[in-house]
C-alpha positions as CSV (number, residue, x, y, z in Angstrom):
1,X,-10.9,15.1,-13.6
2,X,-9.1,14.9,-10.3
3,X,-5.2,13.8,-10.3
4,X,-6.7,11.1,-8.1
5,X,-10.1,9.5,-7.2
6,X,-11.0,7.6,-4.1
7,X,-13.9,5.8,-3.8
8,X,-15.7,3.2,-1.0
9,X,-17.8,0.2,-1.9
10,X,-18.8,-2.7,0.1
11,X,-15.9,-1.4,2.9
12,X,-13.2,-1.8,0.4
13,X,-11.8,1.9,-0.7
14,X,-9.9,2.4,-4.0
15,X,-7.4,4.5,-4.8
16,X,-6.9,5.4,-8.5
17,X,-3.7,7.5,-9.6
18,X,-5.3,9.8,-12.4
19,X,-2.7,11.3,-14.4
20,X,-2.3,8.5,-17.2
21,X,-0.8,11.1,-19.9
22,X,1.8,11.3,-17.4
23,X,1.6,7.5,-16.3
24,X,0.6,8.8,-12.9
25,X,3.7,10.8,-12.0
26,X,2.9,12.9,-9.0
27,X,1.7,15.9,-9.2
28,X,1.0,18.4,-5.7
29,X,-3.2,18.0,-6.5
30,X,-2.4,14.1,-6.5
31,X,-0.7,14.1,-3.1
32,X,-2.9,16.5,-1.3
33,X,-5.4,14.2,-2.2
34,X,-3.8,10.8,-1.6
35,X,-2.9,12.0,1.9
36,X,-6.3,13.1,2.4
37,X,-7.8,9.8,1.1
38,X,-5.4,7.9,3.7
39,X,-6.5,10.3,6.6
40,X,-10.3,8.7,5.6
41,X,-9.1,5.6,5.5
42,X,-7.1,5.5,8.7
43,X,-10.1,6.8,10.6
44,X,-13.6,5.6,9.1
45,X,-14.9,2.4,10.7
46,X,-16.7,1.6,7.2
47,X,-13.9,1.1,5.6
48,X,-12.0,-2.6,5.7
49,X,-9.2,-3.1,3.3
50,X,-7.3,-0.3,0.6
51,X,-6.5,-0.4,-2.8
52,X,-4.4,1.5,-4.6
53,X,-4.1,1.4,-8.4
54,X,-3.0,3.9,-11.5
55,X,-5.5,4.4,-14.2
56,X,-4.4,4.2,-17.8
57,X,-0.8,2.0,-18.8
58,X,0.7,2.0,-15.9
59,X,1.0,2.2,-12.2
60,X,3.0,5.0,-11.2
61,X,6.4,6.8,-12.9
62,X,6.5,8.4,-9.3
63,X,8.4,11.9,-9.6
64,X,7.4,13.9,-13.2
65,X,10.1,14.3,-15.5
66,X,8.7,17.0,-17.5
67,X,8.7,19.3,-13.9
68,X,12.1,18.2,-13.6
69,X,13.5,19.2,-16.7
70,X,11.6,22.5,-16.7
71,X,13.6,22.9,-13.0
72,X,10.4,23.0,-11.1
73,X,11.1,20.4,-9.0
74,X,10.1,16.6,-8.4
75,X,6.4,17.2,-9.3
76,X,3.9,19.2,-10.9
77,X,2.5,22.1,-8.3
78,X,1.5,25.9,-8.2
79,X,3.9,25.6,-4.9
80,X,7.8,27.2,-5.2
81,X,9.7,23.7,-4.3
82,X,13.1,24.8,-5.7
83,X,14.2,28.4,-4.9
84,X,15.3,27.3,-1.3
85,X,16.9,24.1,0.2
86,X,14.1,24.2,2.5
87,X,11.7,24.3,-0.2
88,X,12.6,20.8,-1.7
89,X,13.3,19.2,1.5
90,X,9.4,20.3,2.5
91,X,8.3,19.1,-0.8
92,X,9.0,15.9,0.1
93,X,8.6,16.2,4.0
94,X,5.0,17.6,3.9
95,X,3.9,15.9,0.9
96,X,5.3,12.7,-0.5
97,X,6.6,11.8,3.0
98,X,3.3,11.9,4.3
99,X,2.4,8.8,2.6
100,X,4.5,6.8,4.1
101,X,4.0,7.8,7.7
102,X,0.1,7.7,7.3
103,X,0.5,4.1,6.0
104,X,2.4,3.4,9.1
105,X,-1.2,4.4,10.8
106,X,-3.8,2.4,8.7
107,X,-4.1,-1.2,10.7
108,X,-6.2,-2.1,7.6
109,X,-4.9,-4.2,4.8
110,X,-3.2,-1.7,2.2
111,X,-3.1,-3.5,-1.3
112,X,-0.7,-2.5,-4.3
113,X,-2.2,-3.6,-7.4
114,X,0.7,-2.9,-10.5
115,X,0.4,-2.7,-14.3
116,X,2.5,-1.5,-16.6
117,X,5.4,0.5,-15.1
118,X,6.3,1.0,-11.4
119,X,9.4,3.2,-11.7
120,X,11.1,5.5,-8.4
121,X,9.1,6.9,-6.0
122,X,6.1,5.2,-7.6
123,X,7.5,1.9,-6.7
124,X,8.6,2.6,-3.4
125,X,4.8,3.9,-3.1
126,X,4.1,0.0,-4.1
127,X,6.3,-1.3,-1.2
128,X,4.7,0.7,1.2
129,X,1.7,-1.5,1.0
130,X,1.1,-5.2,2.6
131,X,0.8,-6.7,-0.2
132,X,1.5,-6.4,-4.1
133,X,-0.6,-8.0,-7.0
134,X,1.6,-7.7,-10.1
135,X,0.4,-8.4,-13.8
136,X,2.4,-10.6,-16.0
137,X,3.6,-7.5,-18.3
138,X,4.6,-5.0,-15.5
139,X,8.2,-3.6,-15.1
140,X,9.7,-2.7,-11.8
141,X,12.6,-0.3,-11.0
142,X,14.1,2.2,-8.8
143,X,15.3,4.2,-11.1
144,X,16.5,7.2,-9.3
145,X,19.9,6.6,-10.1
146,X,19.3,7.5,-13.5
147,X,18.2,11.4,-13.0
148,X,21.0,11.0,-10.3
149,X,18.6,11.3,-7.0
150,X,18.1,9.0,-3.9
151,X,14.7,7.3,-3.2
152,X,13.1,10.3,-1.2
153,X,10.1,8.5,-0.2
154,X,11.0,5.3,2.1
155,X,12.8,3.2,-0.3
156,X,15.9,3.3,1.3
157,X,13.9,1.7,4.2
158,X,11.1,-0.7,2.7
159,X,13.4,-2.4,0.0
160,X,16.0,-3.6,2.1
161,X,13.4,-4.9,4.4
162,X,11.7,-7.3,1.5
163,X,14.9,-7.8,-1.0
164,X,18.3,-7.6,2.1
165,X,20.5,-4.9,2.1
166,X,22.3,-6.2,-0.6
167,X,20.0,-6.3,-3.1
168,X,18.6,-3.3,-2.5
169,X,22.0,-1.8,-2.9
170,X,22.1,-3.0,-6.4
171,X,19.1,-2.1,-7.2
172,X,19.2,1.3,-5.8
173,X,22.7,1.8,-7.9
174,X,22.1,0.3,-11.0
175,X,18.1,1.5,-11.6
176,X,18.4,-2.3,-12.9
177,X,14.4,-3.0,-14.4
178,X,12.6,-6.2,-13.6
179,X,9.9,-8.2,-14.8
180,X,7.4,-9.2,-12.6
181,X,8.6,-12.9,-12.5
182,X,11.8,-11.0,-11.3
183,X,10.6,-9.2,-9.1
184,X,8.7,-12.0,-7.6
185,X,12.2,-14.2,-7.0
186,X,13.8,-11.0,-5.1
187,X,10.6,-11.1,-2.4
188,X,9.8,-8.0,-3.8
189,X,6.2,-8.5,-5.0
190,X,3.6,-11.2,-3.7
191,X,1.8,-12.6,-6.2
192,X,1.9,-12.3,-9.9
193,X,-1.0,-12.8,-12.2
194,X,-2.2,-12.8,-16.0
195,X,-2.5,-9.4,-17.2
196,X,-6.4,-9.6,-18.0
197,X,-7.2,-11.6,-14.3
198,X,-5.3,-9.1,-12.5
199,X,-8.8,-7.0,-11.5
200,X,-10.6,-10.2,-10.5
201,X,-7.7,-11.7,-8.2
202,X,-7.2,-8.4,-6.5
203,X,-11.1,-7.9,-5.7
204,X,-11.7,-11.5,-4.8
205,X,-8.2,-10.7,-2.3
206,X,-10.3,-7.6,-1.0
207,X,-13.6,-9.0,-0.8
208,X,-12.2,-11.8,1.1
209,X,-10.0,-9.6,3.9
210,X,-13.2,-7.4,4.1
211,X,-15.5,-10.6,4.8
212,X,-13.4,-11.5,7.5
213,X,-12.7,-10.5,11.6
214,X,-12.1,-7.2,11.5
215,X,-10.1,-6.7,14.7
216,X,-8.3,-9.8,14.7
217,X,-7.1,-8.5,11.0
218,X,-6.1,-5.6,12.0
219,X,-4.3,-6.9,15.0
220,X,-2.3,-9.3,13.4
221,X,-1.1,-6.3,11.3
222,X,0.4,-4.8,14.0
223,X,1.4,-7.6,15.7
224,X,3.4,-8.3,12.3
225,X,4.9,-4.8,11.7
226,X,5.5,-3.8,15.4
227,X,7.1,-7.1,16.0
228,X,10.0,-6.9,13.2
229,X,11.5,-4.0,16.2
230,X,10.6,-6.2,19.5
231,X,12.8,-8.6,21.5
232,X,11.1,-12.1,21.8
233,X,10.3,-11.5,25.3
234,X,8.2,-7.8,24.2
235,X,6.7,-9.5,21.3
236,X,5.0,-12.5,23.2
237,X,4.0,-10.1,25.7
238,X,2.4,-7.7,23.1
239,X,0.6,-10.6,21.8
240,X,-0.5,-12.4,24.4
241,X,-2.1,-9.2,25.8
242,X,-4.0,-9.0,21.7
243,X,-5.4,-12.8,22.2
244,X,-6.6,-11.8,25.5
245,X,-8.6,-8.5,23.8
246,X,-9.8,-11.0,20.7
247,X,-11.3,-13.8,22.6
248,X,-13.6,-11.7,23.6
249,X,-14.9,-10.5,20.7
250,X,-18.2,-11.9,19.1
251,X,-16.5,-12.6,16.1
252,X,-14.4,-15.1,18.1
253,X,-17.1,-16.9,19.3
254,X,-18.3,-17.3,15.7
255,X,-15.6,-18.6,14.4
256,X,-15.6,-21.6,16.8
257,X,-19.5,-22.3,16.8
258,X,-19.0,-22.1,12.7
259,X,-16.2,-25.0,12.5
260,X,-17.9,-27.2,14.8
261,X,-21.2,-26.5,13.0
262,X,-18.8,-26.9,9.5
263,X,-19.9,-24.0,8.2
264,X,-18.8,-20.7,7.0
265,X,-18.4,-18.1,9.5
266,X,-21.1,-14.4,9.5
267,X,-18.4,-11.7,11.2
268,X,-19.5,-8.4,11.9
269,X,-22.6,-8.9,12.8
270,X,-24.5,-8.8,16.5
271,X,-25.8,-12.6,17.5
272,X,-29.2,-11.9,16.7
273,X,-28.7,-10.6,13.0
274,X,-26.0,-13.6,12.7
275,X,-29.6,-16.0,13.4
276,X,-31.7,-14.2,11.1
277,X,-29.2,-15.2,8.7
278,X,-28.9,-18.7,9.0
């Protein structure tokens, strides 16, 4: 089996972290797919809203400890990463990195759904996301500190953006672990959920992203993330020029015609499939 599997159904792609003897530490197969995944995602119009999941006990351990202690590097690879300084700066620069600056590409909802552990670099791949489904039982940490590394993937620039700077300080120097309910308090996750419903709520999120305006979705995603760097006076311009591009979409027009008609909305679809419907 693949380090990771990707799959599309009903517009909504999966990502599944496959290396559950490992708990999903990285490994160089599992990048070079993930960042291929993304690329698909980022660029098919059949896809509508990401998630990304580990298989077996946990999430993601992030960097492999096993490679580490052998001196290979941060993760498992047929690639030299630590004979040169360039090597383990590329390591990270033209693999994990990658991640992280595809992300910043995808306008489509990105969803994080956590079990078990989410430790380092696989928590920071969690943060990445727009939003986080957490079971009951799952435990959260950045835990570089404790193999005495920095977060090498973003996390020195998500977490402070969801917990303050801080927090993320602490967290970043103590490798403190949380419990979901924790992590919850600090802004750090956004919903958490029984352990056994934790499938369910995350497709029903999905299904219902995917059933709705796809360009106004994805607009509002930018508006969001593009705004946190904007004056007032850029961001209202930015947006006002979006509403202009939205209201004249058909799915617009649906929208209104279906809460004066009080019903619920058909996106997607042309005018004359949207009456073969009703």
């Amino acid at each position: 089996m693949p380090d990771l599997l990707f799959e599309v159904n009903n517009r909504i792609a999966t990502i599944t972290l496959n290396r559950p003897e490992a708990l999903n530490a990285f490994s160089g197969e599992m990048l070079d797919l993930w960042i291929d995944s993304l690329v698909t995602v980022r660029d098919s119009e059949e896809i509508s809203v990401l998630i990304v999941q580990g298989a077996g006990k946990g999430f993601c351990s992030g960097g492999d400890i096993k490679e580490m202690i052998s001196g290979k590097g941060f993760y498992k690879s047929e690639e030299d990463h630590v004979s040169k300084g360039i090597n383990r700066k590329n390591s990270l620069w033209k693999k994990v990195q990658r991640i992280p600056l595809l992300l910043e590409e995808i306008d489509k909802p990105v969803i994080a759904k956590l079990h078990g552990v989410a430790f380092g670099a696989g928590l920071d791949m969690a943060l990445m996301c727009d939003i986080r489904f957490v079971a009951e039982s799952a435990r959260l940490s950045e835990s570089y500190i404790k193999v005495g590394l920095v977060p090498g993937d973003g996390g020195a620039y998500f977490l402070p953006r969801l917990v303050g700077r801080d927090m993320a300080l602490h967290m970043l120097w103590t490798g403190e672990v949380l419990s979901a309910e924790a992590a919850k308090a600090r802004g750090l996750v956004t919903f958490v959920v029984p352990d056994e419903e934790l499938d369910k709520a995350v497709v029903n999120y999905a299904v219902r992203l995917a059933s709705g305006p796809q360009l106004a979705t994805q607009l509002i995603k930018r508006a969001v993330y593009q705004n946190s760097e904007m004056s007032l006076r850029s961001s209202l311009d930015y947006i006002s020029s979006k509403m202009a591009l939205v209201m004249e979409e058909d799915d617009h027009k649906e929208g209104v015609r279906a809460v004066m008609e009080k019903r619920k909305p058909i996106y997607g679809i042309t005018d004359s499939q949207r009456t073969d419907k009703r």
